[in-house]
PDB file of N, CA, C and O in Angstrom:
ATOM      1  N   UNK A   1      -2.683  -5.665  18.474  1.00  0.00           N
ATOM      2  CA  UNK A   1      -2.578  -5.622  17.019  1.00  0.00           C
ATOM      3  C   UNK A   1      -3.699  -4.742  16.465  1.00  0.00           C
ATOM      4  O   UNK A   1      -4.790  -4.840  17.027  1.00  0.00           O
ATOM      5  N   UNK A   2      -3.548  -3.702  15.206  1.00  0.00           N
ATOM      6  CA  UNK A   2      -4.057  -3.125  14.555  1.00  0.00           C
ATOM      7  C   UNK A   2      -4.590  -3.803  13.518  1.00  0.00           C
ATOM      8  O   UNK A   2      -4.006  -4.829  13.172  1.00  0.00           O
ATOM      9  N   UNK A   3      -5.701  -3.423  12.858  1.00  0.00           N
ATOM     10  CA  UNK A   3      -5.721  -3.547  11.391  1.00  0.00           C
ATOM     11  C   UNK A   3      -5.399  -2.706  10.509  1.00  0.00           C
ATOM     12  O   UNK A   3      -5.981  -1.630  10.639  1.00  0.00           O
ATOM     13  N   UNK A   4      -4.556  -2.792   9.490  1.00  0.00           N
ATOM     14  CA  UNK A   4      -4.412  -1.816   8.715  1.00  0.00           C
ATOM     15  C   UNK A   4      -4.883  -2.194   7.171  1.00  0.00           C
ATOM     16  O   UNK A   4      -5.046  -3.385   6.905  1.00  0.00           O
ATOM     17  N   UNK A   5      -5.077  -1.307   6.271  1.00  0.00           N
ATOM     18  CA  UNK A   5      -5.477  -1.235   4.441  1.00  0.00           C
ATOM     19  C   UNK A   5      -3.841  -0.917   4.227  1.00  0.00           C
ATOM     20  O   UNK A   5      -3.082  -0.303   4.977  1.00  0.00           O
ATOM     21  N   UNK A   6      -3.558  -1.594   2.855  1.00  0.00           N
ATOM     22  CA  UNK A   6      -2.149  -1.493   2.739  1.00  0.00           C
ATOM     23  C   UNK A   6      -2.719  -1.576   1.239  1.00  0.00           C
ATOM     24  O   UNK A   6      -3.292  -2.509   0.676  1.00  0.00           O
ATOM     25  N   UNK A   7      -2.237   0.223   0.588  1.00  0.00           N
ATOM     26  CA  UNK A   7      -1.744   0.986  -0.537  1.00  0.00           C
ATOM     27  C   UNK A   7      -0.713   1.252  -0.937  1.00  0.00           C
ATOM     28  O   UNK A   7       0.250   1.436  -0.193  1.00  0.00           O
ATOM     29  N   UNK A   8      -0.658   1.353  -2.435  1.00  0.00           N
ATOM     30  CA  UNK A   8       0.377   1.178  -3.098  1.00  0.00           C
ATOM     31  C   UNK A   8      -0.473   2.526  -4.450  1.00  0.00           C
ATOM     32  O   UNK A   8      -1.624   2.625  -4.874  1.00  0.00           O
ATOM     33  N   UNK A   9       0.838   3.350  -4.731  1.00  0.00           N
ATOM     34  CA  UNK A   9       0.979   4.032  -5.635  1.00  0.00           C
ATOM     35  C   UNK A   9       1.845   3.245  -6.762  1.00  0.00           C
ATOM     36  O   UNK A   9       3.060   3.128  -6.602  1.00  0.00           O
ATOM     37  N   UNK A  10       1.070   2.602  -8.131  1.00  0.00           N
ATOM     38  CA  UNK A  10       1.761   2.019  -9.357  1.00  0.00           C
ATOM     39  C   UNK A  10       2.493   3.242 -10.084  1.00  0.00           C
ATOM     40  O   UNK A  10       2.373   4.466 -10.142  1.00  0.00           O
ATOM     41  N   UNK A  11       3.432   2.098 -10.681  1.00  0.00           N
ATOM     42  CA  UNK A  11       4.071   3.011 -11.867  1.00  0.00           C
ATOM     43  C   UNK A  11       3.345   3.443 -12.981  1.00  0.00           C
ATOM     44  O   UNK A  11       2.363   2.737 -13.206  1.00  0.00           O
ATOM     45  N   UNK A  12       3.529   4.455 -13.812  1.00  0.00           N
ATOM     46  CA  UNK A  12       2.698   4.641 -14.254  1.00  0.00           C
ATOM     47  C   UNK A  12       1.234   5.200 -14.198  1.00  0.00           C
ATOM     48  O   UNK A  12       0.533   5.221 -13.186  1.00  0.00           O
ATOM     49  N   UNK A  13       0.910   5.615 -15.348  1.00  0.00           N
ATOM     50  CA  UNK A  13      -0.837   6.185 -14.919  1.00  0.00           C
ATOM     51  C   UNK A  13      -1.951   5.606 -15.223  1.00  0.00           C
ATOM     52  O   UNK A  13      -1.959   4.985 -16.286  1.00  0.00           O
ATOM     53  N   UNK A  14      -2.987   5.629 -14.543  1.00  0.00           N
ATOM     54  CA  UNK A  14      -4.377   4.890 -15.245  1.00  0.00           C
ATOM     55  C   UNK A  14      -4.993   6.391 -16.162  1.00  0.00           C
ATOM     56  O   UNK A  14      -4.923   7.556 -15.772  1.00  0.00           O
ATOM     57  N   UNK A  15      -5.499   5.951 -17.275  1.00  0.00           N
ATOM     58  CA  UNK A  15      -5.810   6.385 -18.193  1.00  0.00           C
ATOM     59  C   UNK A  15      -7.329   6.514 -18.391  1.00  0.00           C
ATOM     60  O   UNK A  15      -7.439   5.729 -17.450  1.00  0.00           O
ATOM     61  N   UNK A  16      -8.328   6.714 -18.660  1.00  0.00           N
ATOM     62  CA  UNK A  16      -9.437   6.550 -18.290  1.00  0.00           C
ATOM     63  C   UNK A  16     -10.015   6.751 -19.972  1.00  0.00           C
ATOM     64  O   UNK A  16      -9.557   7.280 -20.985  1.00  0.00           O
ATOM     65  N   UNK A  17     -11.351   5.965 -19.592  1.00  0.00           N
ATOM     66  CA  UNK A  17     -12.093   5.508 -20.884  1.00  0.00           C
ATOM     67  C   UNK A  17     -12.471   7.020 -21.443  1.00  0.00           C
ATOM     68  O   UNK A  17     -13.600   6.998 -21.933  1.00  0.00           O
ATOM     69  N   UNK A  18     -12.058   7.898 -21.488  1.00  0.00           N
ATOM     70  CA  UNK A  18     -12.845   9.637 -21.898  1.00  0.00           C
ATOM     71  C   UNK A  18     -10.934   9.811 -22.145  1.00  0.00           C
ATOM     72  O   UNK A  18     -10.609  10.909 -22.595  1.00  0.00           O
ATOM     73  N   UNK A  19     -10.208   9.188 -21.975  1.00  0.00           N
ATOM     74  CA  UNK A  19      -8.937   9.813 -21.994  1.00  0.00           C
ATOM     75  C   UNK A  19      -8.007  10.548 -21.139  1.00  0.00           C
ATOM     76  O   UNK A  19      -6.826  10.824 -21.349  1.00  0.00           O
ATOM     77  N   UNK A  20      -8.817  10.837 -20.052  1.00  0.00           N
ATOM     78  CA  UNK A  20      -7.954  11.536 -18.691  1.00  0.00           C
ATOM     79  C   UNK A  20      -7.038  10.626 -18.155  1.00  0.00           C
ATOM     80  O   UNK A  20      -7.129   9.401 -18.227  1.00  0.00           O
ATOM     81  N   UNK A  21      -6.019  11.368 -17.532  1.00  0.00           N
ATOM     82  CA  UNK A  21      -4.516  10.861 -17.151  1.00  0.00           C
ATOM     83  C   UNK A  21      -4.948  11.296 -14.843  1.00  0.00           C
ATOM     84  O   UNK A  21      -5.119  12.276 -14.118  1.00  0.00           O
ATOM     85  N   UNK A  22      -4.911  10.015 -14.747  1.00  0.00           N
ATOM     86  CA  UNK A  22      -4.669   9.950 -12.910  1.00  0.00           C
ATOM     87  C   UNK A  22      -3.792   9.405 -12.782  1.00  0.00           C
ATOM     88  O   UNK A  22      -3.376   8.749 -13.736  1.00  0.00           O
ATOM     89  N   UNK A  23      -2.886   9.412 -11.200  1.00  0.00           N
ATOM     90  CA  UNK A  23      -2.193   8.707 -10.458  1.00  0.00           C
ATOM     91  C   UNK A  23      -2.619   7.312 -10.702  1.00  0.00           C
ATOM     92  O   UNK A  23      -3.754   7.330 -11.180  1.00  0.00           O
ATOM     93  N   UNK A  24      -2.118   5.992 -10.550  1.00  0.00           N
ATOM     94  CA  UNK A  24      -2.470   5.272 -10.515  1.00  0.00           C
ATOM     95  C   UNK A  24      -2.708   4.646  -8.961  1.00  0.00           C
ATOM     96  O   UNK A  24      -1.730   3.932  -8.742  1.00  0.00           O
ATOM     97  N   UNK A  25      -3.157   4.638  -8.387  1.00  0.00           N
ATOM     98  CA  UNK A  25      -3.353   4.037  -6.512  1.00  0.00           C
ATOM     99  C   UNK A  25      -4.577   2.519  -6.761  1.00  0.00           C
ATOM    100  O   UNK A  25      -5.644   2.248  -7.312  1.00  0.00           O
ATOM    101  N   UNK A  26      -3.705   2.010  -6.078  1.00  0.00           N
ATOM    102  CA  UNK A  26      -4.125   0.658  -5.634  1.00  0.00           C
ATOM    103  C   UNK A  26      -4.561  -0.132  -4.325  1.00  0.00           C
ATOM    104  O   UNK A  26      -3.609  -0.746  -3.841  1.00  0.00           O
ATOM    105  N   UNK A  27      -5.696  -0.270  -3.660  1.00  0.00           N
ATOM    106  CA  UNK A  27      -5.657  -1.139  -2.450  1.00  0.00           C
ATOM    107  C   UNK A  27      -4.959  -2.401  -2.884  1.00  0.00           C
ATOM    108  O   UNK A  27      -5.309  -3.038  -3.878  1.00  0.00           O
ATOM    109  N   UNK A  28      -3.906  -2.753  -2.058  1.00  0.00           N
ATOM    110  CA  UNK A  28      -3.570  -4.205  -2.292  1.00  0.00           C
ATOM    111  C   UNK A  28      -4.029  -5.571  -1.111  1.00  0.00           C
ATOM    112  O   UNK A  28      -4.111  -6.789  -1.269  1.00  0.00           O
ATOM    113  N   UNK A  29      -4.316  -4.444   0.377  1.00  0.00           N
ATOM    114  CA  UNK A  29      -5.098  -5.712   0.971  1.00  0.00           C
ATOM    115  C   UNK A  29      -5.371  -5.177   2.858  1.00  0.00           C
ATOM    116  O   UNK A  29      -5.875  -4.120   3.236  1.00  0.00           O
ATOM    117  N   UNK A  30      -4.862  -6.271   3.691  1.00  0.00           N
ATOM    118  CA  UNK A  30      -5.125  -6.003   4.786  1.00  0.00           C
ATOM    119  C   UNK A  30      -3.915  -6.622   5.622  1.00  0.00           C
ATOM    120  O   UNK A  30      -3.049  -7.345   5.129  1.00  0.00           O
ATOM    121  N   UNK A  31      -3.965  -6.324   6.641  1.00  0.00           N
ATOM    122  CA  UNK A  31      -2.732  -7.136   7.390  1.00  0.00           C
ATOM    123  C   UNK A  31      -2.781  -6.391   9.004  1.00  0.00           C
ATOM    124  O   UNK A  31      -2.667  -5.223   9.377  1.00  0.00           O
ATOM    125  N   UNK A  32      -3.009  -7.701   9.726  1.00  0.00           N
ATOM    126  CA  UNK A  32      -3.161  -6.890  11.618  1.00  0.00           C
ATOM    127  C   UNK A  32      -1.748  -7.040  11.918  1.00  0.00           C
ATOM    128  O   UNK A  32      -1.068  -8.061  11.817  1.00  0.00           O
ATOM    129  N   UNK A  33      -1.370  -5.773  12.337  1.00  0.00           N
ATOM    130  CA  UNK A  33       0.204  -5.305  12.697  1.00  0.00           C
ATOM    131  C   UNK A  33      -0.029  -4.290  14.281  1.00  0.00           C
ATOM    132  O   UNK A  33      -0.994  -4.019  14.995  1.00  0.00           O
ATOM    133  N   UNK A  34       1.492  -3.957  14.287  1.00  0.00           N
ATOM    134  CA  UNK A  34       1.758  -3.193  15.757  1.00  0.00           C
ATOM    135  C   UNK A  34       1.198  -1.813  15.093  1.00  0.00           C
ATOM    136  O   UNK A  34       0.308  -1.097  15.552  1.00  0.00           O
ATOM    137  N   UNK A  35       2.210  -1.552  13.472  1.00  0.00           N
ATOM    138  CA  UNK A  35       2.070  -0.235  13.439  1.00  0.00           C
ATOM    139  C   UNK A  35       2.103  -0.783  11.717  1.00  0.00           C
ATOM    140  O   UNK A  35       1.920  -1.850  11.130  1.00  0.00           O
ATOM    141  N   UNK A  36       2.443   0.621  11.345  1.00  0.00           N
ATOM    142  CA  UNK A  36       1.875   0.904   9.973  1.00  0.00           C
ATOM    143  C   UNK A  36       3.408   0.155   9.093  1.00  0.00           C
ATOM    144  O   UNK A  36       3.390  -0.363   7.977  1.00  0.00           O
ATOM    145  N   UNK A  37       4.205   0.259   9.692  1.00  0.00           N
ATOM    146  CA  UNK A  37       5.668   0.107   9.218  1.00  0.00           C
ATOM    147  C   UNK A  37       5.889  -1.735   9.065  1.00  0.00           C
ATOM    148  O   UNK A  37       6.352  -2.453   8.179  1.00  0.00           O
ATOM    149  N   UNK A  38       5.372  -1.956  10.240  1.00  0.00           N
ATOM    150  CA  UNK A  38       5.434  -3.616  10.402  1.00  0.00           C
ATOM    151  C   UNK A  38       4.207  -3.831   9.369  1.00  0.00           C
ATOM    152  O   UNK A  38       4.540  -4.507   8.396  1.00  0.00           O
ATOM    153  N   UNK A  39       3.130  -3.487   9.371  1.00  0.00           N
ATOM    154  CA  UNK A  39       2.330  -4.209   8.236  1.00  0.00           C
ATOM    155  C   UNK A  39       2.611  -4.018   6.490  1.00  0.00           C
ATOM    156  O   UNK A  39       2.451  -4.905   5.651  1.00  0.00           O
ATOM    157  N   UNK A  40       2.926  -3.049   6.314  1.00  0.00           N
ATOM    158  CA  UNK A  40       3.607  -2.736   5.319  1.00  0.00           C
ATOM    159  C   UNK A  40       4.903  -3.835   4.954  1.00  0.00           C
ATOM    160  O   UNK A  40       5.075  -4.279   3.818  1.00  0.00           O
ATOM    161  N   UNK A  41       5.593  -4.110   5.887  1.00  0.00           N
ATOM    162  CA  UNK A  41       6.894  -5.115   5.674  1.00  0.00           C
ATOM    163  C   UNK A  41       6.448  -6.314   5.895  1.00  0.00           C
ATOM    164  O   UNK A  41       7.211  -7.252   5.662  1.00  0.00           O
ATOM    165  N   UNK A  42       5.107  -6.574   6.398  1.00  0.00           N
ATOM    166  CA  UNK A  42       4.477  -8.086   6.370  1.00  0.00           C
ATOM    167  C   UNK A  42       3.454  -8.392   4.697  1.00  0.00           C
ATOM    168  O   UNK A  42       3.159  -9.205   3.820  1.00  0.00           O
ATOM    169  N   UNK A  43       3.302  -7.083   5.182  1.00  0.00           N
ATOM    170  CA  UNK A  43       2.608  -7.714   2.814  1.00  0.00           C
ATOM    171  C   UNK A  43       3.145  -7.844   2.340  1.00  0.00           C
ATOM    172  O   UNK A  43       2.959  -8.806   1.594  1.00  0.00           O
ATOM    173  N   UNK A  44       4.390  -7.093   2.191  1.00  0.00           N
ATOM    174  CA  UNK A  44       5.182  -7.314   0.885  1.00  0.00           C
ATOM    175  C   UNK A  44       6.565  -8.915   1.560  1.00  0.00           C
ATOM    176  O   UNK A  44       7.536  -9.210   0.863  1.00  0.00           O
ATOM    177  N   UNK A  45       6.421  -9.265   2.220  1.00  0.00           N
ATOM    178  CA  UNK A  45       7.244 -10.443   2.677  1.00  0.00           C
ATOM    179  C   UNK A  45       6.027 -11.676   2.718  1.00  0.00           C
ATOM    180  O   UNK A  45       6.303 -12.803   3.130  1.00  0.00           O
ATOM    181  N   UNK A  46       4.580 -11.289   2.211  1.00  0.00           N
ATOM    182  CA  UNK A  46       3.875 -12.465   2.555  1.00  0.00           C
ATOM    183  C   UNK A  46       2.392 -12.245   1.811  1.00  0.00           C
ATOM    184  O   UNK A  46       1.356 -12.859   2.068  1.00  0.00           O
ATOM    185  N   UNK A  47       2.595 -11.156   0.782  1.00  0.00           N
ATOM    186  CA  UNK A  47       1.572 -10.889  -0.554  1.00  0.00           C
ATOM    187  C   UNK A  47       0.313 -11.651  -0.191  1.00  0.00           C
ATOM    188  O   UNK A  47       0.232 -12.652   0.521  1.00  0.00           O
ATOM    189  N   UNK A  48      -0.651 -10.995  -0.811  1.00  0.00           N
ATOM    190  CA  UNK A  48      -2.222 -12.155  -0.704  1.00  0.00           C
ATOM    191  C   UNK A  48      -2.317 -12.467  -2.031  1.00  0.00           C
ATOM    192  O   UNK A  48      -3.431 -12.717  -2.491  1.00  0.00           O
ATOM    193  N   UNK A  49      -1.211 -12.501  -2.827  1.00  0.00           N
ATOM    194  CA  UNK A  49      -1.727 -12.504  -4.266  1.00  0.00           C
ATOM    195  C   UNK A  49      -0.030 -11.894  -5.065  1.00  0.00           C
ATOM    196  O   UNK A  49       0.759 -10.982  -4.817  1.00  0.00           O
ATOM    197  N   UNK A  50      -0.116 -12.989  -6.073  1.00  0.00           N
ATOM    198  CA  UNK A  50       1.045 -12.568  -6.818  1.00  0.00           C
ATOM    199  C   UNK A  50       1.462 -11.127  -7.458  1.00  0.00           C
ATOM    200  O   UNK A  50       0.781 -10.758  -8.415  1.00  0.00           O
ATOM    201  N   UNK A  51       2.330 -10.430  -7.095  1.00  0.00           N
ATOM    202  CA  UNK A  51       2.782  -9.120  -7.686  1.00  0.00           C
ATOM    203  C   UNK A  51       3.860  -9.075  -7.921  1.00  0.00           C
ATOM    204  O   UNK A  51       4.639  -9.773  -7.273  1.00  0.00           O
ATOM    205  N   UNK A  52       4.363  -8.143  -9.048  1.00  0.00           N
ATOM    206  CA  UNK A  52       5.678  -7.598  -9.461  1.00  0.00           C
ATOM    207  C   UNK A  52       5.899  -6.454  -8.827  1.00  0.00           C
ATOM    208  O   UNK A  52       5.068  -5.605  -9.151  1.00  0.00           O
ATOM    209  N   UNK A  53       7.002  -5.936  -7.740  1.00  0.00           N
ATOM    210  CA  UNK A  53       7.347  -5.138  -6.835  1.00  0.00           C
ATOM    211  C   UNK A  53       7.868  -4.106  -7.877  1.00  0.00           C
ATOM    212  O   UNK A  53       8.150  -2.967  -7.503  1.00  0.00           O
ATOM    213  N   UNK A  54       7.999  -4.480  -9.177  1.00  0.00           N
ATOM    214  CA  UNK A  54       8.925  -3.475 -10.244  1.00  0.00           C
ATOM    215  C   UNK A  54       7.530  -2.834 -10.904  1.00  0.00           C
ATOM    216  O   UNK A  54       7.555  -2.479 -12.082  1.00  0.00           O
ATOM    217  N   UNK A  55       6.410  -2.708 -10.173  1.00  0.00           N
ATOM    218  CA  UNK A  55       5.394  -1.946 -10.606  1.00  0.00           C
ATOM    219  C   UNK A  55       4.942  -1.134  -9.945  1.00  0.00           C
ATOM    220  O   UNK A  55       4.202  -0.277 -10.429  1.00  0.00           O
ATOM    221  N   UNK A  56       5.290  -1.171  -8.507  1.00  0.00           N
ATOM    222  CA  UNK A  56       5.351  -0.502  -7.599  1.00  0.00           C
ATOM    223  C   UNK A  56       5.783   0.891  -7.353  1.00  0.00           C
ATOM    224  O   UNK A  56       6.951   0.774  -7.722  1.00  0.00           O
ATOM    225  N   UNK A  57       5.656   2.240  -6.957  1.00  0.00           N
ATOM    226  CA  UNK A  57       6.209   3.252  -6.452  1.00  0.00           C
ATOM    227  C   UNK A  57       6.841   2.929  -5.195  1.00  0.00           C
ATOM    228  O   UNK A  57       7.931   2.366  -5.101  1.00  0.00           O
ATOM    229  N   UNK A  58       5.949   3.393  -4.009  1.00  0.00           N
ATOM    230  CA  UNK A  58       5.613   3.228  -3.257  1.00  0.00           C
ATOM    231  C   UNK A  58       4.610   2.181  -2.223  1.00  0.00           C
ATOM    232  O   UNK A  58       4.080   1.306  -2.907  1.00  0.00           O
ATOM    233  N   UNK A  59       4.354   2.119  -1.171  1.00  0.00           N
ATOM    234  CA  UNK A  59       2.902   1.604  -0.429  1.00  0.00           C
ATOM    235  C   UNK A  59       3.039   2.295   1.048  1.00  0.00           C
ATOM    236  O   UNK A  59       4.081   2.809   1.455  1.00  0.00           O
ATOM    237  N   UNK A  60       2.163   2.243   1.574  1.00  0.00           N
ATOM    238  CA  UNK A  60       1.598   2.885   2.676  1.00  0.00           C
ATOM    239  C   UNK A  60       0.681   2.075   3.143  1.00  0.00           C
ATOM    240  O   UNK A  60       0.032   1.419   2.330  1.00  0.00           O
ATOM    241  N   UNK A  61       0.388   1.921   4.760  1.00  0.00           N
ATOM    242  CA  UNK A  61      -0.711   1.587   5.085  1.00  0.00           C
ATOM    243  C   UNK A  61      -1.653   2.878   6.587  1.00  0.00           C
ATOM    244  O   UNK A  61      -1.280   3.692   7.432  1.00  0.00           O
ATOM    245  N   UNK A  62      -2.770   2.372   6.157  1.00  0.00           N
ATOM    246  CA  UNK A  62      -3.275   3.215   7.352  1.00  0.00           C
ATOM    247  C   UNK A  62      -4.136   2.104   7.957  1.00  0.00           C
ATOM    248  O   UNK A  62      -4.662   1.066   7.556  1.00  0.00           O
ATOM    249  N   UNK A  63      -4.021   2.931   9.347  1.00  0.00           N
ATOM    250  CA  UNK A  63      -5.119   2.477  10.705  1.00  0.00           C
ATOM    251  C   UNK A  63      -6.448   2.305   9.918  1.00  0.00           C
ATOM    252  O   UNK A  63      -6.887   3.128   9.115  1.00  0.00           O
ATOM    253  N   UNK A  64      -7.140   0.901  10.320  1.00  0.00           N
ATOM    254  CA  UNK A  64      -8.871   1.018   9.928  1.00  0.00           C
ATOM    255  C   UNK A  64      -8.915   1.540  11.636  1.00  0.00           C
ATOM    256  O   UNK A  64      -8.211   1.139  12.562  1.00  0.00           O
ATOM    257  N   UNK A  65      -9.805   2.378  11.643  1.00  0.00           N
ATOM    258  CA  UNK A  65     -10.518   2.867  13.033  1.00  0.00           C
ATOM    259  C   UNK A  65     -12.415   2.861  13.179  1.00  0.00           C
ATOM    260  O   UNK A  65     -13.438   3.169  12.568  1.00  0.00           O
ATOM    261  N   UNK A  66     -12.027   2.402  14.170  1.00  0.00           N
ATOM    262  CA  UNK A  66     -14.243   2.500  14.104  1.00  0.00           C
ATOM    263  C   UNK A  66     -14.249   3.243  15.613  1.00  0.00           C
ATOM    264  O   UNK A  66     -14.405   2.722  16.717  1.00  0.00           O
ATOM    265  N   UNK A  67     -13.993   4.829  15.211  1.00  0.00           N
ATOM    266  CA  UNK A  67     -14.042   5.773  16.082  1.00  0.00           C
ATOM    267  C   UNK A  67     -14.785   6.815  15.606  1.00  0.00           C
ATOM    268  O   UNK A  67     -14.599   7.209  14.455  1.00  0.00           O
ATOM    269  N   UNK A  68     -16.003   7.570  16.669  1.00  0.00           N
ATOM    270  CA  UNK A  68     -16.510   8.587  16.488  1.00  0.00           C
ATOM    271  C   UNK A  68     -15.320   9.325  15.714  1.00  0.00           C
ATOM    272  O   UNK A  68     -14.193   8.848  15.584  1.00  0.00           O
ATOM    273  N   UNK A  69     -15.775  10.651  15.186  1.00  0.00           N
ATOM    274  CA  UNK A  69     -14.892  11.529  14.695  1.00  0.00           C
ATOM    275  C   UNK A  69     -13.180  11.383  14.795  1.00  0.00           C
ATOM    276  O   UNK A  69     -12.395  12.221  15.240  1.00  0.00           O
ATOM    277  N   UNK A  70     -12.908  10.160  14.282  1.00  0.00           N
ATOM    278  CA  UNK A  70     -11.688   9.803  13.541  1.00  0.00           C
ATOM    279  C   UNK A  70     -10.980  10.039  12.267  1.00  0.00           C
ATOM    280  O   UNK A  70      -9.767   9.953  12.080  1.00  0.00           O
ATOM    281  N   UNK A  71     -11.966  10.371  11.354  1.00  0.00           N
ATOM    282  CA  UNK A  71     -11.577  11.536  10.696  1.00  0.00           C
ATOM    283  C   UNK A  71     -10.370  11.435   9.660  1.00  0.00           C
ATOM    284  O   UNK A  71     -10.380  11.818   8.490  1.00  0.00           O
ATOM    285  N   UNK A  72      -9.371  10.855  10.328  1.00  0.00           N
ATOM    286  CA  UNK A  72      -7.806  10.588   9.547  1.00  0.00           C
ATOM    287  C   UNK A  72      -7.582   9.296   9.978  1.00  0.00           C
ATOM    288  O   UNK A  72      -7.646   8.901  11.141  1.00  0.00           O
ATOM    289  N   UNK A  73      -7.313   8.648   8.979  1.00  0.00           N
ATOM    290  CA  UNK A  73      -6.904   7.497   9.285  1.00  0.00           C
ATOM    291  C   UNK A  73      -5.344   7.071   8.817  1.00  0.00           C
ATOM    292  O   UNK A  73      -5.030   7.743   7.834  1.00  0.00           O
ATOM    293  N   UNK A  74      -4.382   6.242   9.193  1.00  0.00           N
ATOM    294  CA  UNK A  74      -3.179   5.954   9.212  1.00  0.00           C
ATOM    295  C   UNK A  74      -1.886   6.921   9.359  1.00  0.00           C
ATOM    296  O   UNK A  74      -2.014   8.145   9.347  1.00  0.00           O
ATOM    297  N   UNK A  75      -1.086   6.511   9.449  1.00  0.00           N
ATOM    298  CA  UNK A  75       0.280   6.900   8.935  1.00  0.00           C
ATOM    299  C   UNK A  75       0.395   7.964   7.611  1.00  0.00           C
ATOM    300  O   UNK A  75       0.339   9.159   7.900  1.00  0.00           O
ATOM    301  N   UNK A  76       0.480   7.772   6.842  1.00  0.00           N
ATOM    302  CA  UNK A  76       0.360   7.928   5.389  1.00  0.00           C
ATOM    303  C   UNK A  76       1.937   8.082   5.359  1.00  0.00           C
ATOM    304  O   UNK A  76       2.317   9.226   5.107  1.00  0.00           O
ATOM    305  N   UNK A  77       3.151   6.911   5.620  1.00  0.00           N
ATOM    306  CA  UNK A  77       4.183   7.278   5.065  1.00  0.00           C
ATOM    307  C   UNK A  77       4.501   6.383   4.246  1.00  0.00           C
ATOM    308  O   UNK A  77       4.288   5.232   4.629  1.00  0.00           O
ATOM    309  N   UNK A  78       5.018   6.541   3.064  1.00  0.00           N
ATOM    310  CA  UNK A  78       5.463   6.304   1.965  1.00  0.00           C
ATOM    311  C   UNK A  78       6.665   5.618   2.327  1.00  0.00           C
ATOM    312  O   UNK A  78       7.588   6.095   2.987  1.00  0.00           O
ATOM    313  N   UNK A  79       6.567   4.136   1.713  1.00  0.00           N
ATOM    314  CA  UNK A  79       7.613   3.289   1.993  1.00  0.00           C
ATOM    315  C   UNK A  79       8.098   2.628   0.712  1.00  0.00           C
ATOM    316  O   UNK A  79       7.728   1.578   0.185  1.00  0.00           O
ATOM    317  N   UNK A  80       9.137   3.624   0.302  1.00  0.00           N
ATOM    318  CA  UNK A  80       9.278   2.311  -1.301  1.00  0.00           C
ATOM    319  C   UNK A  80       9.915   1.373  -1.244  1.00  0.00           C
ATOM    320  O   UNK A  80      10.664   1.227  -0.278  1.00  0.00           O
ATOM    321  N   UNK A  81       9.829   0.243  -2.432  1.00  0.00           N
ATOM    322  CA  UNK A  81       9.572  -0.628  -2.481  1.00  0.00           C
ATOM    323  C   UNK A  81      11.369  -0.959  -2.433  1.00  0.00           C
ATOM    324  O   UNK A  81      11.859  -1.901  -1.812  1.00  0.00           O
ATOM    325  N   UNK A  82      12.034  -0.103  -3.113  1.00  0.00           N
ATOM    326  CA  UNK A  82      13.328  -0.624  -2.692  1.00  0.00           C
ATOM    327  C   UNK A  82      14.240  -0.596  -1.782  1.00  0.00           C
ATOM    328  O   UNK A  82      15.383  -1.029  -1.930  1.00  0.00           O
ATOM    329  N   UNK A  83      13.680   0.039  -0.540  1.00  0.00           N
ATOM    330  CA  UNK A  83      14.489  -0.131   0.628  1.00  0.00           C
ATOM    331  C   UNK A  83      13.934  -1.982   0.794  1.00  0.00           C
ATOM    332  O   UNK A  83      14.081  -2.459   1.919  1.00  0.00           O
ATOM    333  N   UNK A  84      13.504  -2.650   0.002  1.00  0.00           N
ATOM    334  CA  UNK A  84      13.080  -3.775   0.747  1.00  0.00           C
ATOM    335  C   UNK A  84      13.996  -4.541  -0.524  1.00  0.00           C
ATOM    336  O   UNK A  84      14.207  -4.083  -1.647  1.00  0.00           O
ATOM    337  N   UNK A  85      14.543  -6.096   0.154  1.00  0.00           N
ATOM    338  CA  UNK A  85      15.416  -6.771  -1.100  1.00  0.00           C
ATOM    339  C   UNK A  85      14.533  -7.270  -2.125  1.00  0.00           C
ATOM    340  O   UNK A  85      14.011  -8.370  -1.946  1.00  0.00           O
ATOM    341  N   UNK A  86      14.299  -6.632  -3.149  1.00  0.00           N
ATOM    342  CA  UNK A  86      13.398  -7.258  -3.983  1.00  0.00           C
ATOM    343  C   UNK A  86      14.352  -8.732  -5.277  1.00  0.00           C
ATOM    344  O   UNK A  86      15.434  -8.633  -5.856  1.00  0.00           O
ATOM    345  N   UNK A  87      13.636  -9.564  -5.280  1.00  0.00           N
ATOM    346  CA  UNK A  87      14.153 -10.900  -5.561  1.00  0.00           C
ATOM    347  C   UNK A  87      14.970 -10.470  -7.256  1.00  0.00           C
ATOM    348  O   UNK A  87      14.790  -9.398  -7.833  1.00  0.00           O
ATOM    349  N   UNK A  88      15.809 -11.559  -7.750  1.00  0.00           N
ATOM    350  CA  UNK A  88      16.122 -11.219  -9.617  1.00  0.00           C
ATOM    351  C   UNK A  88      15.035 -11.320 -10.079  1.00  0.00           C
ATOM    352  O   UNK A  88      14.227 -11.914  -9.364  1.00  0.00           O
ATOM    353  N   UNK A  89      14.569 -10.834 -11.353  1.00  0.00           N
ATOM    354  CA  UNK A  89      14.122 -11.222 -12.369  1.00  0.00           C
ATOM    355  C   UNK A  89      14.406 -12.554 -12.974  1.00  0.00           C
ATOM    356  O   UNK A  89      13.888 -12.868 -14.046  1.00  0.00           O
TER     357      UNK A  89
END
């Protein structure tokens, strides 16, 4: 098992106190998986914390590594949120 950081791109933008417009990106947590795909489908089937999936873009997770010149860490593929059954409103 890996550890992975499991990110999420929100809808919407964060806005900043001067008025500038960013992406909005979010750490949402951690989760030890095989790969980046299984931890990704274990947060969102088992959250550390209540969320609305309809705020969501995307999420991604990457490899934590504690390697000399590692340099890049994870996957970085983009998994949205509705290939997954998200519950009614």
């Amino acid at each position: 098992m890996k550890l992975y950081i499991i990110l999420a791109e929100m809808k919407g933008d964060f806005i900043s106190y001067i008025g500038n417009q960013y992406d909005n990106f979010q750490m949402l947590g951690y989760k030890f998986a095989k790969d980046h795909t299984e931890a990704c489908v274990d947060f969102f089937s088992d959250p550390a914390f209540p969320i609305d999936w309809n705020d969501v873009e995307y999420i991604w997770a990457e490899e934590l590594l504690l390697e000399n010149d590692s340099g890049k860490f994870g996957e970085n593929r983009k998994i949205y949120t509705d290939v997954f059954r998200l519950p009614p409103n």
